[in-house]
TORROLUM-812224 format. One record per atom (N, C-alpha, C, O): x, y, z. Coordinates in pm, whole numbers, plus 50000, padded with zeros to 5 digits. Atoms other than C-alpha are relative to their C-alpha. Layout:
TORROLUM-812224
XYZ...
This chain:
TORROLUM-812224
499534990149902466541179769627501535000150001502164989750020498664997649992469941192669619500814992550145501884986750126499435005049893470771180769998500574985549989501434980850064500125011250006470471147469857501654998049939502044986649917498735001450124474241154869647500975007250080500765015850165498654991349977477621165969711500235010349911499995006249797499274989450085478931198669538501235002049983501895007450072498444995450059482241201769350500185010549881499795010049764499604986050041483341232969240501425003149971502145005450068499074993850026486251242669059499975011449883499185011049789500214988050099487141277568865501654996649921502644989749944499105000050112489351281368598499925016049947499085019849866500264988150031490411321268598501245003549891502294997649866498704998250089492261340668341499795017050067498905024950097500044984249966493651372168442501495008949913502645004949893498974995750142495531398168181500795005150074500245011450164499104999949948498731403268309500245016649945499915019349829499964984750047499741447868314501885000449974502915003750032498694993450053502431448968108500125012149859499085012949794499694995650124503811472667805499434994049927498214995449917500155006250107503661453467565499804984249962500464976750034500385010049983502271421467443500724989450008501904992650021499265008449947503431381967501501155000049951502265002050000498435005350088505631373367220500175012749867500695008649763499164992350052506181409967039499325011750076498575012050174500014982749969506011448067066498965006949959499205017749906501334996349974502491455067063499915005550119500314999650219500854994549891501041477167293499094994850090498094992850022500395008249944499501460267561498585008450076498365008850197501094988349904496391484767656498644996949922498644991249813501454997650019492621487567612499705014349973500165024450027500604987350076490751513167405499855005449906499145013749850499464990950199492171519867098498974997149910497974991249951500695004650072490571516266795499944991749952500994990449888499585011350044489941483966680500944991749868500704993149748499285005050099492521463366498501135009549956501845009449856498354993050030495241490466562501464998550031502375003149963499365007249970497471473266761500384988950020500534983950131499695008350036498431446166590501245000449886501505011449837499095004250045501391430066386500224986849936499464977649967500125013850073502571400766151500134991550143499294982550134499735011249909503601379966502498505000150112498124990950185501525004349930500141385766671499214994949970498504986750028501005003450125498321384266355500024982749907499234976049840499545015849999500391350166317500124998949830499434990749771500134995250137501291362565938501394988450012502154988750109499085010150058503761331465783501525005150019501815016949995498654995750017507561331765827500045011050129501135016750129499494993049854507421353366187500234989750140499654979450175499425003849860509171345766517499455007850119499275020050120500294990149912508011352766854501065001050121501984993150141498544999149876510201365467172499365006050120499095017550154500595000049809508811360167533500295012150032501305018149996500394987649911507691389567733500775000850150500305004650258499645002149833510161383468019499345002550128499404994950225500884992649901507801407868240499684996750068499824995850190501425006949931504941392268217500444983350096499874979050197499485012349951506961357468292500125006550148499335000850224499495000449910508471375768607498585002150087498444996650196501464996749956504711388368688499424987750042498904986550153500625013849942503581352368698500174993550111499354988750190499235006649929506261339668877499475007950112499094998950186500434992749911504961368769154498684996250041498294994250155501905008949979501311355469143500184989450091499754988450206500085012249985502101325069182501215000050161501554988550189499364997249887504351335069520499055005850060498545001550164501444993849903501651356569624498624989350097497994990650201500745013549968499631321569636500584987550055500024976650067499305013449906502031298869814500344990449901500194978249912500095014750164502821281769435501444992650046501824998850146499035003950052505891262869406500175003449866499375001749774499864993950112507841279969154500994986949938501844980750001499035006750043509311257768870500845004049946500595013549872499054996650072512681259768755500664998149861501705002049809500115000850139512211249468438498874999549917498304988649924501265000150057509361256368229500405000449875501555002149836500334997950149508131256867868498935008549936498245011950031501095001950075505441268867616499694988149883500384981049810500715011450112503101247567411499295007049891499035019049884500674995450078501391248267125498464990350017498394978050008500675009449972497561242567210498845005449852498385016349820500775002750148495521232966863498495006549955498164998749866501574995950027491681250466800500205011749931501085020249919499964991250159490251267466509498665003150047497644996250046501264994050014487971294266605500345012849938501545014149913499764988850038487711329166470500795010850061501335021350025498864985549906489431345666763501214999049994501885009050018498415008450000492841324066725500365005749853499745001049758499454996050146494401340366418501034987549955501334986249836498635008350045497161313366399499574986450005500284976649983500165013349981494751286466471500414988750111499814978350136499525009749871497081271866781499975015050067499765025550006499704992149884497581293367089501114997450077501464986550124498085001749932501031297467242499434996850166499065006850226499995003849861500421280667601500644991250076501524985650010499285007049919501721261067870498914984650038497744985250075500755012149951500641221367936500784999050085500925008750160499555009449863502651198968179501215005850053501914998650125498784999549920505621223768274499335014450024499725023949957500264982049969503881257268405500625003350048501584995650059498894993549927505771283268615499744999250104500665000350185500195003949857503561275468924498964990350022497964989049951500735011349948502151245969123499765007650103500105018950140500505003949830500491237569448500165014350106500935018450193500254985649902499511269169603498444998250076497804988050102501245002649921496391280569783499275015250023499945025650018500374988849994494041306869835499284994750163499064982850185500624996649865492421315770234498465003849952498295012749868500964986949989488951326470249498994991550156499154980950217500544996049885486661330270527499325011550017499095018549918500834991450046484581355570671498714994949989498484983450023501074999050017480951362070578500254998149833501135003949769499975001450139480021347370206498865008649942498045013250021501094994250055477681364369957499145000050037498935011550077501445000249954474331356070064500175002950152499135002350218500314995649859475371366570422500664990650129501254994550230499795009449924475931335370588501474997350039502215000649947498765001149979479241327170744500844991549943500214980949944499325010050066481651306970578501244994250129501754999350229498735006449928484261282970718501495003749936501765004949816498444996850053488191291170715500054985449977499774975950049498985007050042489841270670489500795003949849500355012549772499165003150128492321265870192499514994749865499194983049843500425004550111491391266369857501104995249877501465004449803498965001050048494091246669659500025006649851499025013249821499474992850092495571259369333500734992549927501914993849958499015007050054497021233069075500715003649929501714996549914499154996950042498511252268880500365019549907499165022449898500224985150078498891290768689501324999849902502545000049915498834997950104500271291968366499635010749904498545016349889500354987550091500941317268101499484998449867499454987049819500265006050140499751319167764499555015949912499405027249961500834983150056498351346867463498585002450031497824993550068501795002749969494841357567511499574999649837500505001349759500584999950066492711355367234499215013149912498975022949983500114982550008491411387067005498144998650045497724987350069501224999649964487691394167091499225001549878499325007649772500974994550141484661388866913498725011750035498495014950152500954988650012481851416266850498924999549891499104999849769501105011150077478361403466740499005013950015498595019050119501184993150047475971427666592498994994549944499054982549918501125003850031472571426466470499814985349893499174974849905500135009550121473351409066111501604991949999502234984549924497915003250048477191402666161501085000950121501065007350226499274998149832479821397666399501375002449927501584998649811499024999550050483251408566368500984996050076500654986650149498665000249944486961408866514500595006150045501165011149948499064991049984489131430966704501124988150067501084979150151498465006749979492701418166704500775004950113501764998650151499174991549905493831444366978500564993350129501584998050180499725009049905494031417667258500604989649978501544986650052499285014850078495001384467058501705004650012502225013949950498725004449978498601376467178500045012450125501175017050124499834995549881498171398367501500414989050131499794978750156500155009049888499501382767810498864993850110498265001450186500805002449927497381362967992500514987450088501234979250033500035008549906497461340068328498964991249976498034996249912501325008849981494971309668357500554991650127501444983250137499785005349860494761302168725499154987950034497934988750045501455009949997493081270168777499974992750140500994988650196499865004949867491931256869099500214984850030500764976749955499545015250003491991223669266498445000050016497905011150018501334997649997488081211569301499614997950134499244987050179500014998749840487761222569665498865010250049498675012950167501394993149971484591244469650498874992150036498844981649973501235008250029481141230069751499195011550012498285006550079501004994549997478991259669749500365010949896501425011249834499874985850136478361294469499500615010150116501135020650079499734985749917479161314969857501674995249973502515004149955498405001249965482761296569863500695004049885501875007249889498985001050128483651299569493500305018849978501285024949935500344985750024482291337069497501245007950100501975017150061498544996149886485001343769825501274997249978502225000950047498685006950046487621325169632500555007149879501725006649839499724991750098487241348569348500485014650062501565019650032499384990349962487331379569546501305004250063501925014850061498974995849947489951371669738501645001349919502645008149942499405000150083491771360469446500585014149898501695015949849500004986250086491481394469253500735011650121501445020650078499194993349900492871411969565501294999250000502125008349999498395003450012495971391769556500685009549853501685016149823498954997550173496461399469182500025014350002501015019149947499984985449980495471438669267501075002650086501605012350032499324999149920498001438869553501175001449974501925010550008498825005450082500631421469355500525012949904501655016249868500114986750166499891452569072500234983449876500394986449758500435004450097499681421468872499655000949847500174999449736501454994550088496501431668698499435006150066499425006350189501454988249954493841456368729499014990650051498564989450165501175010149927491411430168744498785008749936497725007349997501194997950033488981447268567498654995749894498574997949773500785007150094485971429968445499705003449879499894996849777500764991250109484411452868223500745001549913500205007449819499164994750080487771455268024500484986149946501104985249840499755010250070488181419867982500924989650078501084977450069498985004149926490861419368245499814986450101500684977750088499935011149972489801392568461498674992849994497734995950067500945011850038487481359468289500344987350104501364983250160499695006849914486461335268475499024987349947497844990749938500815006550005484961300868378499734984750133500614980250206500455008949925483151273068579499674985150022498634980149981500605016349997483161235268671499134996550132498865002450236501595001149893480521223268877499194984349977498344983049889500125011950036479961185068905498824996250132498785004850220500935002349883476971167569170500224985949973500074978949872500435016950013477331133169306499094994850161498815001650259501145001449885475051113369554500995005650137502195006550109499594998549887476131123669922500944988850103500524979650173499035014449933479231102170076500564997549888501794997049895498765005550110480401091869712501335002550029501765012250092498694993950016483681091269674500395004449822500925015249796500034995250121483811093669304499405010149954498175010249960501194990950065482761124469133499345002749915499804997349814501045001050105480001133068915500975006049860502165008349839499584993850124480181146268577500015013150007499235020550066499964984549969481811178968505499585010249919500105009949807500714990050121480011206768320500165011650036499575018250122499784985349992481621236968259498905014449939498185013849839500654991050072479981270068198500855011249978501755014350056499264987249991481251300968065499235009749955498015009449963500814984550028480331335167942499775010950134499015020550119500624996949866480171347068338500815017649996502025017549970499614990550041480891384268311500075004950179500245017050180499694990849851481221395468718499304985450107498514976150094500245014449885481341373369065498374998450007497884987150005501584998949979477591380569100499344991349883498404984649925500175008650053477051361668783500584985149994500004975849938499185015149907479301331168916499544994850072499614982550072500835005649887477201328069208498424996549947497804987650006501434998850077473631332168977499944981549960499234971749983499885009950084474951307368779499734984150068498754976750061500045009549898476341280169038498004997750014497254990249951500865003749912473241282969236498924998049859497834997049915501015004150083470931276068889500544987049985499784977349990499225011150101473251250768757499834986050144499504974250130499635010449903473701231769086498004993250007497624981550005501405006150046469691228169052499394996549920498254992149936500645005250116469281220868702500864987850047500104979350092499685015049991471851189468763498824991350086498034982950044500875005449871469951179269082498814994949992498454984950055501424997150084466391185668887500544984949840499664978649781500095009150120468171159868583500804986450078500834977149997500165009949955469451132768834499284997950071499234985750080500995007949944466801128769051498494996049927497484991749983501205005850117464351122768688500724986849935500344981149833499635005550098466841099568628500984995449892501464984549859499054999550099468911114168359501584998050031502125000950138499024997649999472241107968255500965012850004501045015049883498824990450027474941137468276500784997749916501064985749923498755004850113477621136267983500455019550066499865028650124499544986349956480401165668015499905006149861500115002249746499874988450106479961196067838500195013250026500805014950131499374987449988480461232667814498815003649949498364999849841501204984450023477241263667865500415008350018501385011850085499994985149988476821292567821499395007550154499285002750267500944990949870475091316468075499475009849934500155015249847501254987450062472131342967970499985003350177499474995950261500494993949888472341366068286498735007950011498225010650119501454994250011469121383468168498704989850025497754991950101500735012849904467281350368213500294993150098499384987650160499625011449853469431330368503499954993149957499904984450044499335013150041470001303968295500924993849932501815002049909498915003350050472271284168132499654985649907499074975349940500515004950092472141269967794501644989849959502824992649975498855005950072474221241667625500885008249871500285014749786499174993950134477001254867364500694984949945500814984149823499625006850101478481222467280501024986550102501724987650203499185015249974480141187867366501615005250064502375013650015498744993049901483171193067635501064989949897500974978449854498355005950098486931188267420500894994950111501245002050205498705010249946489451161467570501415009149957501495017849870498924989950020493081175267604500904993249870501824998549808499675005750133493801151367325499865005949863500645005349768500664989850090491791173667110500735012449963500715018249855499284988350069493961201067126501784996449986502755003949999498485000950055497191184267030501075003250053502095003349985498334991149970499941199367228500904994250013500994982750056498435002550030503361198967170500805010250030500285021350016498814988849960506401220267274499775011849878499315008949768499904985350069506531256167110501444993749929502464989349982498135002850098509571248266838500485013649991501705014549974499294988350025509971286966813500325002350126501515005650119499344998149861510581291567205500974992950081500754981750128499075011949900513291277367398499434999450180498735008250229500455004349874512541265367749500275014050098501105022150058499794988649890512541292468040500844989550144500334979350190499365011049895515471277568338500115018750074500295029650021499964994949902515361295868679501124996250111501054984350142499625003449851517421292568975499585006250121498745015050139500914990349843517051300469357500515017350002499925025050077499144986549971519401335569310498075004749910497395011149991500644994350101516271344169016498355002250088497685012550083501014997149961513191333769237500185007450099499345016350105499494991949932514861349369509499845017750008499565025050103500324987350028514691382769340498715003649995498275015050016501614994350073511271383969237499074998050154498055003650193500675000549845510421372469599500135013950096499265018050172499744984949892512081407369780498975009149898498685019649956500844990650038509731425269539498274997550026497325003949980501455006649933506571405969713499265012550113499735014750224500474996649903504401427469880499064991450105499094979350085500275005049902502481417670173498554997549955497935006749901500745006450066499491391870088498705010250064498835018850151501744988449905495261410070175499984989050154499884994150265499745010049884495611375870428500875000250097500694994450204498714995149888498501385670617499835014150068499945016150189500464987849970497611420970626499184999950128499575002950241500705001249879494391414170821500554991050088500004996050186499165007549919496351389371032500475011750120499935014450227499434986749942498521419571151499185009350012499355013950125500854991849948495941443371155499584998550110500065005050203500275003949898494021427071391501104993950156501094994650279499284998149873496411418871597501635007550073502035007350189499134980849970499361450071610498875008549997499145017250080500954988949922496241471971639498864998050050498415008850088500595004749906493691455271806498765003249864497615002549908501235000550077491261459671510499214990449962499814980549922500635012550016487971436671454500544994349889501355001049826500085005650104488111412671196499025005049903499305002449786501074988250110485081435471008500985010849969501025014349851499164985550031487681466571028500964993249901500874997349786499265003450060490531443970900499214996649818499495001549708500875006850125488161426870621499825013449898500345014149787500514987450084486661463070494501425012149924501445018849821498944993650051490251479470488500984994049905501755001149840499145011450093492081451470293499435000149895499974995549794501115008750162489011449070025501055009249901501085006449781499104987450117491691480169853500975003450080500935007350197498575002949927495441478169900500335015650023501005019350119499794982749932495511518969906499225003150109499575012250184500494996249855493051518470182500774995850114501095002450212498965002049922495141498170340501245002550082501665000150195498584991050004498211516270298499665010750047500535016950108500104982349954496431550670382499684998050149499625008450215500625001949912495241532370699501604996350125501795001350236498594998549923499221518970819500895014450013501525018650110499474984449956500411555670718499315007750102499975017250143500064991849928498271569770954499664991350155499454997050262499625011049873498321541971224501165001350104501264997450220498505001549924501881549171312500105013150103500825015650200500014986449911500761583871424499025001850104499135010750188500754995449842497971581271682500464989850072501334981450049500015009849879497591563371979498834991050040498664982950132501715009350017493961549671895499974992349856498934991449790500845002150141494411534171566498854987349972498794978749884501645006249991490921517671644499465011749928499145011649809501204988050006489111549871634500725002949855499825001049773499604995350122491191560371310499814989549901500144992249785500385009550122490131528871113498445001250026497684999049932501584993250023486381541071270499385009449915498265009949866500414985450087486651574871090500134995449873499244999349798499475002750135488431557870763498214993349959497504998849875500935010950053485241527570749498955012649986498705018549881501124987349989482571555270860499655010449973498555015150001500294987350080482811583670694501125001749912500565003549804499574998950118485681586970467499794994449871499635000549765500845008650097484651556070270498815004249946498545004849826501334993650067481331570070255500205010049961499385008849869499764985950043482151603970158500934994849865500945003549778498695001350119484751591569888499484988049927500264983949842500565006550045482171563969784499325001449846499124991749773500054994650139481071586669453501065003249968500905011249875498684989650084484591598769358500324987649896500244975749926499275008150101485911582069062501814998450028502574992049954498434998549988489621588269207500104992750124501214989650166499915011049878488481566169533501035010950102501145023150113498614992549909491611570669797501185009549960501935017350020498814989750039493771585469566499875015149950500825022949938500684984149991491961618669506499475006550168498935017550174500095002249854491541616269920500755016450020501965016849997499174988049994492441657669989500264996650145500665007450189499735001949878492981644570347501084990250038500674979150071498415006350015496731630170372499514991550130498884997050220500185005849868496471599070639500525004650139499965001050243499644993549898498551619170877499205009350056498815009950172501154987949980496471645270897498654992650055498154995050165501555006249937493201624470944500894996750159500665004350253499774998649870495291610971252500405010350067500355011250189499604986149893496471642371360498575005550035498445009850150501664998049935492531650271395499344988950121498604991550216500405010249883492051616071591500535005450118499915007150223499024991549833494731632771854499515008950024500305014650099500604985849962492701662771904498974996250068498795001350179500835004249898489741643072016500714996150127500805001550237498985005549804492071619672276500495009550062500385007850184499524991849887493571647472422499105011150015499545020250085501224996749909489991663772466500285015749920499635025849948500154979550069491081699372225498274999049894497505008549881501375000350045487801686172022499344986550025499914975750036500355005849939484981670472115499334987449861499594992349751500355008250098483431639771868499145005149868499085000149756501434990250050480421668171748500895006149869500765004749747499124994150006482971686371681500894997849858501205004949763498735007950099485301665671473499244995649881499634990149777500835004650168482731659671218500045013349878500045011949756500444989950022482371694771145501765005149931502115013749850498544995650022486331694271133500544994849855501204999749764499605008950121486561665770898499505008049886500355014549824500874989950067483901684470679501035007749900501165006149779499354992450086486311709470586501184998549956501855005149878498505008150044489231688170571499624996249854500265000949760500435012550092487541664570316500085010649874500585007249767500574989650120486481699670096501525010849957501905014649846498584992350035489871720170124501454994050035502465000950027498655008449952492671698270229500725005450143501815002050191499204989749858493601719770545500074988650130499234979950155500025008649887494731702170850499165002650107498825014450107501074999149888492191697171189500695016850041500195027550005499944991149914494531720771422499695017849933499205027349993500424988750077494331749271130498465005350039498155016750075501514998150031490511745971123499685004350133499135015150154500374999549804490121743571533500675012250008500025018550092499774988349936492051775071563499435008449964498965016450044500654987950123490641796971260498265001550032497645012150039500914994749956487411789571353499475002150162498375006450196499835001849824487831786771754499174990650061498424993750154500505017249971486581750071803500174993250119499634983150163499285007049855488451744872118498554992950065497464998550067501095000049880486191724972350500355004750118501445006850170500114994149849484901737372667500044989450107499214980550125500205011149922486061718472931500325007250127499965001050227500414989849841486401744173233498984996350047498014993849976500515005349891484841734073509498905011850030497745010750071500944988549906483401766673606498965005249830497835010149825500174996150181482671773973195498464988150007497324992549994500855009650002480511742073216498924999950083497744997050059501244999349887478871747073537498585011849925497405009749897500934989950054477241778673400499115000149896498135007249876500774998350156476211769373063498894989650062497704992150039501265005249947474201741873259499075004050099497905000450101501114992949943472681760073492499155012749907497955015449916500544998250105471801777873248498644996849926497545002049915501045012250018470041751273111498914996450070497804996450017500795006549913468321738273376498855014150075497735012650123501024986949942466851776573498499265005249802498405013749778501154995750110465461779873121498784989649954498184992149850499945009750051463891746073118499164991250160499594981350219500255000049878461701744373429498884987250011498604980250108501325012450009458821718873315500654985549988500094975550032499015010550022461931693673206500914998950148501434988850195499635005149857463201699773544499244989650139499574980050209501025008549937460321689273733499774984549998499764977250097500095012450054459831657973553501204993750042500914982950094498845007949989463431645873607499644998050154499954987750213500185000649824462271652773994499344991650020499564985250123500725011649973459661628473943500274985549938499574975449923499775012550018461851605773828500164993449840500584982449802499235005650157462321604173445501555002649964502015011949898498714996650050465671602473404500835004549894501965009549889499614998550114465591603473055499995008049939500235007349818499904988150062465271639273026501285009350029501455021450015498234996249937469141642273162500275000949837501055010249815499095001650080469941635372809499055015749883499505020849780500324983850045467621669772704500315005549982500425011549876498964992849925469661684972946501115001449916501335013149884499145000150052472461677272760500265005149869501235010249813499644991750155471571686972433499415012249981499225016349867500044984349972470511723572574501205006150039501355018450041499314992249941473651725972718501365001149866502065011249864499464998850114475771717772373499045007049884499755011249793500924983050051472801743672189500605009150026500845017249936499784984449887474091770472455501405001249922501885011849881498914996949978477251759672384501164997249855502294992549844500065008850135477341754072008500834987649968501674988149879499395013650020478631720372005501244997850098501454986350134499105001649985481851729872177500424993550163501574989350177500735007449889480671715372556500774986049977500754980049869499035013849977483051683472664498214994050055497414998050139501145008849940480131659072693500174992850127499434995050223500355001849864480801642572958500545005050096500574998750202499934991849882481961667873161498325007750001497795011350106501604994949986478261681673086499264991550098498584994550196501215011049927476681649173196500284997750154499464994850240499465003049859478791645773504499605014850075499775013550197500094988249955477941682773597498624999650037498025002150141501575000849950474561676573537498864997750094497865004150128500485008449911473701649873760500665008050152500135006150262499684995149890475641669974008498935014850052498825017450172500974987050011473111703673971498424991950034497574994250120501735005849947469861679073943500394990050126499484982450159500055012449866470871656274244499874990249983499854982350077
């Protein structure tokens, strides 16, 4: 039984850094092309070439790694780290060992985790994020597998945590929130499907109370958080299932088959001895001072953790409103641009969660194809509060906002939307009501009350929607006694 063990969890993410052009030359740095077109002797690692740091991507890191509370170092290096597979054209990989550009940071999460259940706030540490090339991809057909070079020597991050997870809901909240930062940052895209952000897994079980921890067995191949959490939660029961028969653990490195949920051995885990590293002899060291991090710090935007911080409390919004508007830094942003203009921005992060989201939930252009400018959506919230339309009303308004871009007061005048809130306007349309409606009167006489709310929706019928509700209901009760 799993209860019987402790869980340690650490990830190890790589995320492709959005620059021009690649680490160490003038390669194109994009997805799509045709394979093996953007490449060169210094990617391709062709004899007798030099490479020359991507400053960019360096300053990009250095931003990550601020985004995460890192300590930035002021002197760093690259390494050269040693393995001979088919994707490494040069055989070593240009990376960083013992001087990266950031330490000791931390990620927040909290909240509700995957499976539902609540999670505890805390700090997920961060030992270190360094840079390095990525690797070119392989492509395995029926009889034959091949190569595309188009990625090999692309920038890439490898963020690695500290081992502060014990469950698949915490590691799965540590990823999302993670990919937010780096979306926020503009970083990276973060997009799985493109390669943009890999993520592999350690995952060790020891008896309950140990202080020492078990053996660590990484898996990889995990193609989206949903397979991170699959995984975990198999893996944490195949260990559990091979020490309580008994067996020893040794460390190694699986795969993952998401079509079965399981996870297969690939091969004996490599010591850092194994890959040889040594200083890059073609790179000289990278030196910083405080004027340098300084700069790259005023170009920091504001973390998804801080955000909801301030959300919730400069506008009084739940922690669900904050959570749902942060998951996308343009919702965010479309949500402070139009914040500044009502006087409810509760109700205007109601309309954004509740129906714009859903309505803009098929678009492929999300918020930024949005024909409804955030001002404008609040300039429709102000039409309800000051009672020119009524809630019925405002749906009907949005409607044609969402389809032609036109502002509320346009729509409320053109088609004459005003609500009715005359006193004497109101009286009539319910009496009205109540003299067409003589069998529903009776009944309320004997005491069902619950046909007041009939009442009410004969008297917005009469009055096609445009009827101040509760000036109806208050009228009502004044006509039935």
């Amino acid at each position: 039984m799993t209860e019987k063990y402790d869980v340690t969890i650490g990830l190890e993410v790589h995320v492709k850094v959005n620059t021009l052009s690649k680490m160490f030359c003038a390669c194109a740095n994009r997805y799509g092309a045709e394979p093996n077109t953007l490449v060169c002797p210094v990617c391709m690692g062709y004899p007798g070439v030099l490479p020359v740091t991507n400053i960019q991507a360096v300053r990009k890191t250095i931003l990550a790694g601020l985004m995460c509370s890192c300590e930035i170092s002021k002197f760093s290096k690259f390494d050269r780290k040693s393995y001979f597979y088919p994707d490494m054209p040069k055989n070593y990989q240009i990376s960083q060992y013992d001087l990266p550009f950031c330490r000791n940071g931390s990620i927040h999460i909290g909240g509700n985790g995957f499976s539902g259940k609540p999670l505890a706030d805390k700090h997920i540490g961060i030992t270190r994020i360094h840079l390095e090339e990525d690797v070119a991809k392989s492509v395995h057909f029926s009889g034959f597998s091949g190569i595309d070079f188009n990625r090999a020597g692309g920038p890439l991050m490898e963020i690695v945590s500290e081992p502060d997870m014990t469950s698949p809901d915490e590691a799965h909240a540590y990823l999302t929130e993670l990919k937010k930062v780096m979306q926020y940052a503009a970083v990276s895209s973060c997009d799985m499907e493109k390669g943009e952000l890999r993520c592999d897994v350690n995952v060790s079980l020891k008896l309950a109370g140990e202080k020492r921890l078990g053996t660590k067995i990484e898996i990889k191949n995990l193609n989206s958080f949903r397979a991170v959490h699959r995984a975990l939660e198999f893996e944490i029961a195949r260990q559990a299932a091979e020490l309580d028969s008994g067996a020893v653990l040794h460390q190694e490195t699986r795969g993952w088959n998401d079509d079965r949920g399981i996870s297969y051995l690939m091969r004996t885990k490599e010591s850092e001895s194994d890959y040889r590293y040594f200083p890059e002899p073609d790179l000289p060291p990278l030196v910083f001072n405080d004027g340098d991090i300084a700069e790259i710090r005023e170009t920091m935007p504001e973390t998804p953790d801080a955000k909801r911080r301030r959300l919730t409390d400069a506008f009084g919004l739940t922690p669900y409103d904050a959570e749902v508007l942060t998951q996308d830094k343009a919702i965010s942003d479309y949500f402070d641009e139009g914040a500044v203009k009502t006087s409810t921005p509760k109700i205007l992060a109601n309309w954004i969660i509740t129906e714009l989201l859903r309505d803009l939930a098929e678009s492929p252009e999300g918020i930024a194809g949005c024909r409804i400018q955030p001002v404008a959506l609040a300039e429709m919230v102000e039409l309800i509060n000051n009672g020119t339309i009524n809630g019925k009303i405002a749906k009907q308004v949005f409607a044609d906002m969402l389809a032609t871009g036109r502002t509320a007061p346009e729509i409320v005048k053109e088609k004459g939307l005003v609500q009715i809130s005359d006193a004497s306007e109101i009286k009539s349309l319910c009496e009205q009501a109540v003299a067409e409606n003589q069998a529903q009167l009776e009944q309320y006489r004997l005491g069902n009350e619950k046909v007041l709310q009939f009442f009410v929706g004969q008297v917005m019928k009469l009055s096609k929607g445009k009827a101040n509700p509760k000036a109806v209901v208050d009228m009502l009760k004044e006509l039935l006694g």
